[in-house]
DRENTORKOL-3810 file (N, C-alpha, C; in nm, 4 decimals):
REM DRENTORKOL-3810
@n.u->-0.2406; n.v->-2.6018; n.w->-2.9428; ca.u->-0.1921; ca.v->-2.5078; ca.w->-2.8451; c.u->-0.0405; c.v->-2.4933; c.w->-2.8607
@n.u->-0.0312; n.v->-2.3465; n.w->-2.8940; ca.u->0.1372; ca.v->-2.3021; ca.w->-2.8812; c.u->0.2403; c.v->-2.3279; c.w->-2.7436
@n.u->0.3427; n.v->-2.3726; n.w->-2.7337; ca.u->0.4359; ca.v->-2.3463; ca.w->-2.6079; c.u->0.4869; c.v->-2.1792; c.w->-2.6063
@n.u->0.5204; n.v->-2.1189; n.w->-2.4981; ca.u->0.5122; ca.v->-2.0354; ca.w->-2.4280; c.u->0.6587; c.v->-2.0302; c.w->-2.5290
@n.u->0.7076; n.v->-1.8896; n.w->-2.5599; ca.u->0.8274; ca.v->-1.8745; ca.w->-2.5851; c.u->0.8839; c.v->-1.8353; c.w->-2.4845
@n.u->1.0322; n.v->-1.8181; n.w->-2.5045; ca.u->1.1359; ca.v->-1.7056; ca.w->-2.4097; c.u->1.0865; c.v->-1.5982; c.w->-2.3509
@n.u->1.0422; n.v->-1.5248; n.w->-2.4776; ca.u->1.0149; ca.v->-1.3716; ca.w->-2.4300; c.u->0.8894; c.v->-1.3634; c.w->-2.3779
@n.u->0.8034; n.v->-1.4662; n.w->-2.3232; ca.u->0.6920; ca.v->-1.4489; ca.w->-2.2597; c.u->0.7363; c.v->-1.4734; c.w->-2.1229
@n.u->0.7607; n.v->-1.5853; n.w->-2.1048; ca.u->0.8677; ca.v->-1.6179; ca.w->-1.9712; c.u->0.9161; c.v->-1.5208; c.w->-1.9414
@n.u->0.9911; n.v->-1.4216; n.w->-2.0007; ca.u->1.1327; ca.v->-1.3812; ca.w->-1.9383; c.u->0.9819; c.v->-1.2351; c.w->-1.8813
@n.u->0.8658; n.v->-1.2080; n.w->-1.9731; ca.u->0.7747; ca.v->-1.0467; ca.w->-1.9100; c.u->0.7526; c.v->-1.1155; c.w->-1.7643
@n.u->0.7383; n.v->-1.1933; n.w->-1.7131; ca.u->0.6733; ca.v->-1.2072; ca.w->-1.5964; c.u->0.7854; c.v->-1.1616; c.w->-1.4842
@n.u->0.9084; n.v->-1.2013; n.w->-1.4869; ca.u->0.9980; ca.v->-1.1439; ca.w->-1.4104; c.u->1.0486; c.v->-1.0099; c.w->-1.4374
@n.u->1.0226; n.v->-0.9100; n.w->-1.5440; ca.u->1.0952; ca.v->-0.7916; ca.w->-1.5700; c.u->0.9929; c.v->-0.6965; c.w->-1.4519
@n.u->0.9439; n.v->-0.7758; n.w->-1.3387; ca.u->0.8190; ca.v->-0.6558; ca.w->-1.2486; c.u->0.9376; c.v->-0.6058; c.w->-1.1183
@n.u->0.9492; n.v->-0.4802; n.w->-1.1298; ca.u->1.0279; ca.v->-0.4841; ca.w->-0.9699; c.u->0.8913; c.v->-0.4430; c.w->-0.8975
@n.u->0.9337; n.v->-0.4581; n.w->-0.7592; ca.u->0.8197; ca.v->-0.3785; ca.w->-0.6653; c.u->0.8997; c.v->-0.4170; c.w->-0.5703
@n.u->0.8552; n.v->-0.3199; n.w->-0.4468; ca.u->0.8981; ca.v->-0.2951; ca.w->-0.3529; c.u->0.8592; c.v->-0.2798; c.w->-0.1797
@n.u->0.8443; n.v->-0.3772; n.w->-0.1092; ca.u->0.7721; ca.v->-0.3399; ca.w->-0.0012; c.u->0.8069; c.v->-0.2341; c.w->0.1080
@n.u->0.6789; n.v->-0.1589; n.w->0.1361; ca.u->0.6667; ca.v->0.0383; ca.w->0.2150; c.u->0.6081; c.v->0.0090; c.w->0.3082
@n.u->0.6911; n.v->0.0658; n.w->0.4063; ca.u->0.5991; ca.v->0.0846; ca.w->0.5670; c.u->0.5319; c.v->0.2464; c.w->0.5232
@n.u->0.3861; n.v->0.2441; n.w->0.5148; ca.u->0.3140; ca.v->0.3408; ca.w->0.5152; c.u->0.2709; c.v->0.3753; c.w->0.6368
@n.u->0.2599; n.v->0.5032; n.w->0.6566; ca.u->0.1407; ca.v->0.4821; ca.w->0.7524; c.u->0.1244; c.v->0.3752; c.w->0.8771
@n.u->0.2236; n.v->0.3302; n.w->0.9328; ca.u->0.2694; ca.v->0.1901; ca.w->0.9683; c.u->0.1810; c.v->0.1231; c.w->0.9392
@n.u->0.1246; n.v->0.0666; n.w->0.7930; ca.u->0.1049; ca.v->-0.0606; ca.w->0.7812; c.u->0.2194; c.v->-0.1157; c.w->0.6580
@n.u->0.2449; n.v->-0.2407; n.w->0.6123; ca.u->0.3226; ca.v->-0.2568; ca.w->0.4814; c.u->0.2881; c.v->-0.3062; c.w->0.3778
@n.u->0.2917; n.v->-0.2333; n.w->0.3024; ca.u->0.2095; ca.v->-0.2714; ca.w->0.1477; c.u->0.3342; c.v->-0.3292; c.w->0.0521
@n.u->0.2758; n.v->-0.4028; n.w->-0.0770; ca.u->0.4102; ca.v->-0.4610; ca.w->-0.1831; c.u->0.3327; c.v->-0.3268; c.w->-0.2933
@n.u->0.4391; n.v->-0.2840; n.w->-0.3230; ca.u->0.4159; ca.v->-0.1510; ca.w->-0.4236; c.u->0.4547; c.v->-0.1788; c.w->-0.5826
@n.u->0.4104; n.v->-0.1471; n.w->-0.7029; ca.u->0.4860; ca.v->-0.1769; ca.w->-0.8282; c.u->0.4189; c.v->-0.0514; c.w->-0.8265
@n.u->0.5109; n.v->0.0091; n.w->-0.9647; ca.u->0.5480; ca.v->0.1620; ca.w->-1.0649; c.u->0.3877; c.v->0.1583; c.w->-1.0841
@n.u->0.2945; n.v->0.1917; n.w->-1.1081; ca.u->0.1584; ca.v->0.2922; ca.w->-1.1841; c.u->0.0418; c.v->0.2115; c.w->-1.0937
@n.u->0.0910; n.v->0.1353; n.w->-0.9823; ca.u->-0.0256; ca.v->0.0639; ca.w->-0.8736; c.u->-0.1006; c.v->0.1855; c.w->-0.8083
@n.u->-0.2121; n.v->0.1610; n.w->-0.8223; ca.u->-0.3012; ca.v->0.2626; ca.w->-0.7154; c.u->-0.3662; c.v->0.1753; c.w->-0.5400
@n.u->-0.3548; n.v->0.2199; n.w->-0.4619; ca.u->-0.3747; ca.v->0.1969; ca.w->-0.3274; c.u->-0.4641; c.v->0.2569; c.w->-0.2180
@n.u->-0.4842; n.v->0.2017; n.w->-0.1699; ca.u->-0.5739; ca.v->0.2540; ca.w->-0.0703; c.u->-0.4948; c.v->0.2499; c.w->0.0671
@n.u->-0.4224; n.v->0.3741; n.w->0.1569; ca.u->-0.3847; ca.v->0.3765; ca.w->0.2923; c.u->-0.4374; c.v->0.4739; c.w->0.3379
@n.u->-0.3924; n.v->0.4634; n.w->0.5113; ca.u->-0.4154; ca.v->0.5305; ca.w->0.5853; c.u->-0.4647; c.v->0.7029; c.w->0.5475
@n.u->-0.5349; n.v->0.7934; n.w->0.5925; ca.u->-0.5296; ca.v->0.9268; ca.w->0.5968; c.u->-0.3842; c.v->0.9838; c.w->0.5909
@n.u->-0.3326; n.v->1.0288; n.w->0.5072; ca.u->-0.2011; ca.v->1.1103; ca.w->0.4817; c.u->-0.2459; c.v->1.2644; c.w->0.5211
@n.u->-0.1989; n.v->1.3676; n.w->0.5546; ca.u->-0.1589; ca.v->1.4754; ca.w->0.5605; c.u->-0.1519; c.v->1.5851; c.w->0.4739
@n.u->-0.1167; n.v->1.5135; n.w->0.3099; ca.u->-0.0940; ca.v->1.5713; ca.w->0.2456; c.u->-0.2520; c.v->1.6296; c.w->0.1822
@n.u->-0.2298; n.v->1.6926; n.w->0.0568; ca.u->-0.3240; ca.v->1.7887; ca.w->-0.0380; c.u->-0.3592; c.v->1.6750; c.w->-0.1782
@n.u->-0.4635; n.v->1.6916; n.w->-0.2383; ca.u->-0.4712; ca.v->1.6252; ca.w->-0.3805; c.u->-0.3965; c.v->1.6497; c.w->-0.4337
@n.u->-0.3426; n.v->1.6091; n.w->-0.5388; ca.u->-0.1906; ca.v->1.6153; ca.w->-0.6664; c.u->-0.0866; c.v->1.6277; c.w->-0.5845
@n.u->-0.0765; n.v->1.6349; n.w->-0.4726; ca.u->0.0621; ca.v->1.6600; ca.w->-0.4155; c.u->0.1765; c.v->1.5134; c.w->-0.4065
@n.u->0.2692; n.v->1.4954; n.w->-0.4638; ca.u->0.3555; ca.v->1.3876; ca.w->-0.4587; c.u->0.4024; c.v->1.3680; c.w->-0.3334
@n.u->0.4652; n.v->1.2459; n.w->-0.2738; ca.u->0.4777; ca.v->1.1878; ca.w->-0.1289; c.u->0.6027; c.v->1.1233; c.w->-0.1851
@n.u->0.6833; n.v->1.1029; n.w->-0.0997; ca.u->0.8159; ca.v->1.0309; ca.w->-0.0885; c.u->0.8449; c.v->0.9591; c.w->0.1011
@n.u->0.8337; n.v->0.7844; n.w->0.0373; ca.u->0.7952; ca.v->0.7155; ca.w->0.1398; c.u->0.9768; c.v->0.6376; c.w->0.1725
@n.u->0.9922; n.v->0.6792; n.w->0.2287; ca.u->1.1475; ca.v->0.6016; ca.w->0.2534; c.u->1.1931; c.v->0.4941; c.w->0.3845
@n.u->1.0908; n.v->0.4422; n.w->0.4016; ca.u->1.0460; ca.v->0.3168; ca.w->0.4967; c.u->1.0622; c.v->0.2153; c.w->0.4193
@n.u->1.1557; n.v->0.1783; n.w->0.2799; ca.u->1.1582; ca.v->0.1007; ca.w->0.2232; c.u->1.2346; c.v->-0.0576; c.w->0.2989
@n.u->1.1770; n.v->-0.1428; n.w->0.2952; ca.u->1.1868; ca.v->-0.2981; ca.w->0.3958; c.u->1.2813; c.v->-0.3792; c.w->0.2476
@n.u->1.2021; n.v->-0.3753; n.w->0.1460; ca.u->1.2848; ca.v->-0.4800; ca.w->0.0697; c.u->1.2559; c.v->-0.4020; c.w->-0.0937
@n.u->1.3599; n.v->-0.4582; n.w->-0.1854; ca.u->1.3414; ca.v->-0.3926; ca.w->-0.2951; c.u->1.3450; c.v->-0.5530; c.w->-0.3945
@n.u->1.3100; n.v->-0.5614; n.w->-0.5106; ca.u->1.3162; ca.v->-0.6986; ca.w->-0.5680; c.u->1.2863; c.v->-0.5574; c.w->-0.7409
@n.u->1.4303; n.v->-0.6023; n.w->-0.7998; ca.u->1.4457; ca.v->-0.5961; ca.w->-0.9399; c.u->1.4789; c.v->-0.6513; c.w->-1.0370
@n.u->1.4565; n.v->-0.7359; n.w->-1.1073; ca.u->1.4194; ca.v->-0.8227; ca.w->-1.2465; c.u->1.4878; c.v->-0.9818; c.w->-1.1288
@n.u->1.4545; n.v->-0.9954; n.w->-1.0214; ca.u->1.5381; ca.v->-1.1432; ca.w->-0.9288; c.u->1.6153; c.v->-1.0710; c.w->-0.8276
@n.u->1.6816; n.v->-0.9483; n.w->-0.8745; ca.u->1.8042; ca.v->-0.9459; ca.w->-0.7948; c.u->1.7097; c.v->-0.8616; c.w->-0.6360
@n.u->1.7023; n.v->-0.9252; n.w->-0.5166; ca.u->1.6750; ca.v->-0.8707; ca.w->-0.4044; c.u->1.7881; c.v->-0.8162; c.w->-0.3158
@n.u->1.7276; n.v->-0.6610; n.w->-0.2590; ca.u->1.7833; ca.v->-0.6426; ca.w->-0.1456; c.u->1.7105; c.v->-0.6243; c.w->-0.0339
@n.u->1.7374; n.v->-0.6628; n.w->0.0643; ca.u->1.6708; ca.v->-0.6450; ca.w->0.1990; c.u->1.7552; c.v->-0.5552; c.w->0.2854
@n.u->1.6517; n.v->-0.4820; n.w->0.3584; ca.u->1.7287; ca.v->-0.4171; ca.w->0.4446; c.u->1.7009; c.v->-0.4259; c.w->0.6069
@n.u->1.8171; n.v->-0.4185; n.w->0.6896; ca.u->1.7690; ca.v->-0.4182; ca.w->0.7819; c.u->1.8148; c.v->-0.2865; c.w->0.9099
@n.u->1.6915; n.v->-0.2431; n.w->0.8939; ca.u->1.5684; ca.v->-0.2804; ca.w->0.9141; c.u->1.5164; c.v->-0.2233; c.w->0.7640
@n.u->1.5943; n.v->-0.1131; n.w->0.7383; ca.u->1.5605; ca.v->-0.0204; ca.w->0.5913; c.u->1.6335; c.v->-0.0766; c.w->0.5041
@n.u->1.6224; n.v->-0.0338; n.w->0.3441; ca.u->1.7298; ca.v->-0.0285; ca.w->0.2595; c.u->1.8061; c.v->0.1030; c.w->0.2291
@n.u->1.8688; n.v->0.1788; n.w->0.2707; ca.u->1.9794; ca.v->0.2597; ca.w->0.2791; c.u->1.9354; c.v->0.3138; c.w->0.1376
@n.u->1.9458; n.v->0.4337; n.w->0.1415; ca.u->1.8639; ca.v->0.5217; ca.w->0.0097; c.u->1.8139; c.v->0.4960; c.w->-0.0775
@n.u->1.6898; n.v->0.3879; n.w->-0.0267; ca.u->1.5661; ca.v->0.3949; ca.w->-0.1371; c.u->1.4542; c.v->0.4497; c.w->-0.0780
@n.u->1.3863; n.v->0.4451; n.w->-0.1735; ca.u->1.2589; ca.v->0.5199; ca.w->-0.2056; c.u->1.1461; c.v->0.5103; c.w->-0.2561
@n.u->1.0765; n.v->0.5098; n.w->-0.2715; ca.u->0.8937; ca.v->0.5448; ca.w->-0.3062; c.u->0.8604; c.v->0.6616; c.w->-0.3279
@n.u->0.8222; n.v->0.7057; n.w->-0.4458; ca.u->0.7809; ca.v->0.8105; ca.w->-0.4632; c.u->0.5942; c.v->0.7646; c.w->-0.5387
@n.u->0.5049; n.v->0.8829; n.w->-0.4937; ca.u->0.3867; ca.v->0.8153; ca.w->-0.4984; c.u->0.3126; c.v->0.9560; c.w->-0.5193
@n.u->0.1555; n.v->1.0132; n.w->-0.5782; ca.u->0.1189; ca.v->1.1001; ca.w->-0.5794; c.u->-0.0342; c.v->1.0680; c.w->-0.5445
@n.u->-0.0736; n.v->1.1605; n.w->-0.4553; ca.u->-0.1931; ca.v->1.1628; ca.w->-0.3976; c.u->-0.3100; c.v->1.1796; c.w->-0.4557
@n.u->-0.3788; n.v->1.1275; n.w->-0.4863; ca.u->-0.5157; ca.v->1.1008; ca.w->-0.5966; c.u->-0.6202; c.v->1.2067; c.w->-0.5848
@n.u->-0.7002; n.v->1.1283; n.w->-0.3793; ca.u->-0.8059; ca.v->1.1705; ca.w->-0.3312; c.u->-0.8240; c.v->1.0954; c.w->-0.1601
@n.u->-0.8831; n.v->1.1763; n.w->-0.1170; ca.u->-0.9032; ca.v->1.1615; ca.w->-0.0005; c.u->-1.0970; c.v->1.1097; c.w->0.0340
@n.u->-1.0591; n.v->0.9769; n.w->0.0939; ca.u->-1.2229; ca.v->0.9739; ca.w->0.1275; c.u->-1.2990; c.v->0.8523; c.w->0.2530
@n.u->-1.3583; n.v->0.8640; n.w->0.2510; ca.u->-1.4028; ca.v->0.7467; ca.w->0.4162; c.u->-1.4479; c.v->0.5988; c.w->0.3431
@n.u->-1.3914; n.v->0.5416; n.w->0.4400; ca.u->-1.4541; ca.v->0.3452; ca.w->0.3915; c.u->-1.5541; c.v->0.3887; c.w->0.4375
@n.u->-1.6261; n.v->0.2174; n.w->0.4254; ca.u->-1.7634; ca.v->0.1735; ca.w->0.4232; c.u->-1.7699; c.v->0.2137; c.w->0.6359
@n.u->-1.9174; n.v->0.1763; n.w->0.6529; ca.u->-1.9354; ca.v->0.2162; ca.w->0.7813; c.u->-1.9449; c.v->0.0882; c.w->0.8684
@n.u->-1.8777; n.v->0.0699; n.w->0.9614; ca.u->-1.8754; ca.v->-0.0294; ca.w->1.0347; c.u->-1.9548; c.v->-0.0623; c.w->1.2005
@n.u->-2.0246; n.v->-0.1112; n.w->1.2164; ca.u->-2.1548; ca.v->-0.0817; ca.w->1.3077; c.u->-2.0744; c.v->-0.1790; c.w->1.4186
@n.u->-2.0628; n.v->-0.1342; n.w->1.5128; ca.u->-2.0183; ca.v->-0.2316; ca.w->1.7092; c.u->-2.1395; c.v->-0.1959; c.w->1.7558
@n.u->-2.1820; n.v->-0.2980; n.w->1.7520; ca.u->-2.3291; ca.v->-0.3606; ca.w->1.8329; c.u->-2.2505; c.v->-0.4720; c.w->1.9932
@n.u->-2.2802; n.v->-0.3836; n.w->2.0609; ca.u->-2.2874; ca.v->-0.4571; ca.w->2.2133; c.u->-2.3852; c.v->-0.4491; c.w->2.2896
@n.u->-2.4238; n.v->-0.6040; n.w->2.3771; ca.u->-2.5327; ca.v->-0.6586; ca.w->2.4338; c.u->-2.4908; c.v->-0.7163; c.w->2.5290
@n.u->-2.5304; n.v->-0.7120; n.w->2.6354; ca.u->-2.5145; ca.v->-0.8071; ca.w->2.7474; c.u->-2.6774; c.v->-0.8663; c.w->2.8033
@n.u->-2.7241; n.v->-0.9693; n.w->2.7939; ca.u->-2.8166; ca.v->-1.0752; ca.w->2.7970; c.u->-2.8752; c.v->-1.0182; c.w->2.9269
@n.u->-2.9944; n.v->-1.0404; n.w->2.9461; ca.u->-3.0705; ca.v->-1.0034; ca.w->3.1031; c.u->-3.0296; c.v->-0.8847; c.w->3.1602
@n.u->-2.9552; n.v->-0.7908; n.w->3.1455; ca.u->-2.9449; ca.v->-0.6905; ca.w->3.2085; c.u->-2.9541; c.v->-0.5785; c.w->3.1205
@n.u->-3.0593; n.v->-0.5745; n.w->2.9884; ca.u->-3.0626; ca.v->-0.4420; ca.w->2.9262; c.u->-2.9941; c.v->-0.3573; c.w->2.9303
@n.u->-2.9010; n.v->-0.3894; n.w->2.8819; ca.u->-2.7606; ca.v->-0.3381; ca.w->2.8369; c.u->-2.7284; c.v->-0.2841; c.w->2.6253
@n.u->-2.7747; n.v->-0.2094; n.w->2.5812; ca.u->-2.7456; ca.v->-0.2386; ca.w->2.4863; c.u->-2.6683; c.v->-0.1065; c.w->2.3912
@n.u->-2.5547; n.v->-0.1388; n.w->2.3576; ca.u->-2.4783; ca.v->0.0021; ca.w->2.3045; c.u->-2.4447; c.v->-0.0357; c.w->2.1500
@n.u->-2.4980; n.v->0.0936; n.w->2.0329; ca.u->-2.5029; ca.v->0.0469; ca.w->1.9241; c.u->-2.3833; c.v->0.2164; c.w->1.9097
@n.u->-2.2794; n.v->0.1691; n.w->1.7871; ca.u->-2.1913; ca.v->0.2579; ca.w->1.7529; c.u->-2.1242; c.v->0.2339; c.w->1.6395
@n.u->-2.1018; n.v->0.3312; n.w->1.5350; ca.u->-2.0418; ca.v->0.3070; ca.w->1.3885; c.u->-1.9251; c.v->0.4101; c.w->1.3970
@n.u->-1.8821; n.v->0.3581; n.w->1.2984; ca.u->-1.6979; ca.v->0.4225; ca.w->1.2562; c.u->-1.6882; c.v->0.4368; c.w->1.1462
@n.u->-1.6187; n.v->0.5516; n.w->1.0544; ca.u->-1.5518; ca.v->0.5113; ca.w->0.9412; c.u->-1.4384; c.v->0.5334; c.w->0.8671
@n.u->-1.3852; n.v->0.4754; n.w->0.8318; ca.u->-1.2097; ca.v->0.5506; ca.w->0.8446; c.u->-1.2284; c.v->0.5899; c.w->0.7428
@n.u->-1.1020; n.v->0.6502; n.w->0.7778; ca.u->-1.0230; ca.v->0.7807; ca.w->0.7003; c.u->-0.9463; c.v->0.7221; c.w->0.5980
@n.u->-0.9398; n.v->0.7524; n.w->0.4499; ca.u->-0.8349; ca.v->0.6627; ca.w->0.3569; c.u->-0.7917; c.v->0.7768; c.w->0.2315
@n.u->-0.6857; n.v->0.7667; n.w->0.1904; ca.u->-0.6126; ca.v->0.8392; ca.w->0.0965; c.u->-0.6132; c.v->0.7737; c.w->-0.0293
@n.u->-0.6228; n.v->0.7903; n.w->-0.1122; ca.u->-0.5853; ca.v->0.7134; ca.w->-0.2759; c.u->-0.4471; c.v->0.7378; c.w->-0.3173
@n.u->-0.3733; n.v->0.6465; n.w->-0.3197; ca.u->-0.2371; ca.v->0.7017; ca.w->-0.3814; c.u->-0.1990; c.v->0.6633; c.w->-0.5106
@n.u->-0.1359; n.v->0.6715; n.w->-0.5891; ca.u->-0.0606; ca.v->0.5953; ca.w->-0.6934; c.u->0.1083; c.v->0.6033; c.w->-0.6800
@n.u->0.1589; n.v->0.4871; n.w->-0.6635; ca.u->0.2935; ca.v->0.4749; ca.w->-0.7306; c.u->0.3320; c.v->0.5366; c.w->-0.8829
@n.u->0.4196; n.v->0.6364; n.w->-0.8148; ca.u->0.4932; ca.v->0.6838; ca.w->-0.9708; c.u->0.6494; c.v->0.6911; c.w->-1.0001
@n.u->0.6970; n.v->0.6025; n.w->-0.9194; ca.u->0.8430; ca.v->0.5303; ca.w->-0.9219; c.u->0.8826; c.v->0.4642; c.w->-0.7719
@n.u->0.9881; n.v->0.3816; n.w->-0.7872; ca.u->1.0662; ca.v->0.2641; ca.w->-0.6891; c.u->1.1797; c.v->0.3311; c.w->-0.7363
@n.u->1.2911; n.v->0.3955; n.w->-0.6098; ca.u->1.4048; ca.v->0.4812; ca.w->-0.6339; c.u->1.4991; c.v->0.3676; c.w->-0.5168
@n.u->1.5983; n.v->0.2994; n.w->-0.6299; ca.u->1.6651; ca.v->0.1938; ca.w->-0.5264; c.u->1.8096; c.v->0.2692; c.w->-0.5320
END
């Protein structure tokens, strides 16, 4: 078994990514990641620019912001639009024949990252 050179070491840190308040939830984003959030607004192929950026991390060097980082960015393009799985709320209350059965299914967007603008 070979030891690991330099230049294998050094690929694991050349990743920036960046954590995005979407949709208010927060995802960690890298360049060509595809995702699953909230229902967006937008159209298929249409590009999105998310500027809720919380923290940026490039080859070590971090910035944090607070609460933002001061003109960065996410830029991301919209895939497809489509519903999760179905989720069934079954409620019962014991001796008093009570019984309420009800499903949901959200709403979700496909996105891809197609740059981190720090």
């Amino acid at each position: 078994m070979q030891p690991f050179s330099k230049e294998e070491d050094n690929k694991s840190f050349l990743i920036m990514y960046a954590i995005v308040d979407i949709a208010g939830q927060q995802f960690k984003v890298e360049k060509d990641q595809e995702l699953f959030v909230h229902r967006l607004d937008n159209n298929e192929g249409d590009s999105v620019n998310f500027d809720n950026v919380l923290l940026i991390d490039n080859n070590g060097s971090v910035m944090v912001g607070a609460p933002t980082v001061s003109g960065a960015s996410v830029s991301a393009k919209v895939l497809t639009h489509l519903k999760g799985d179905k989720v069934i709320v079954f409620k019962k209350k014991r001796r008093k024949g009570y019984q309420k059965s009800n499903g949901h299914r959200q709403s979700f967007t496909k996105i891809q990252i197609s740059g981190i603008n720090a």
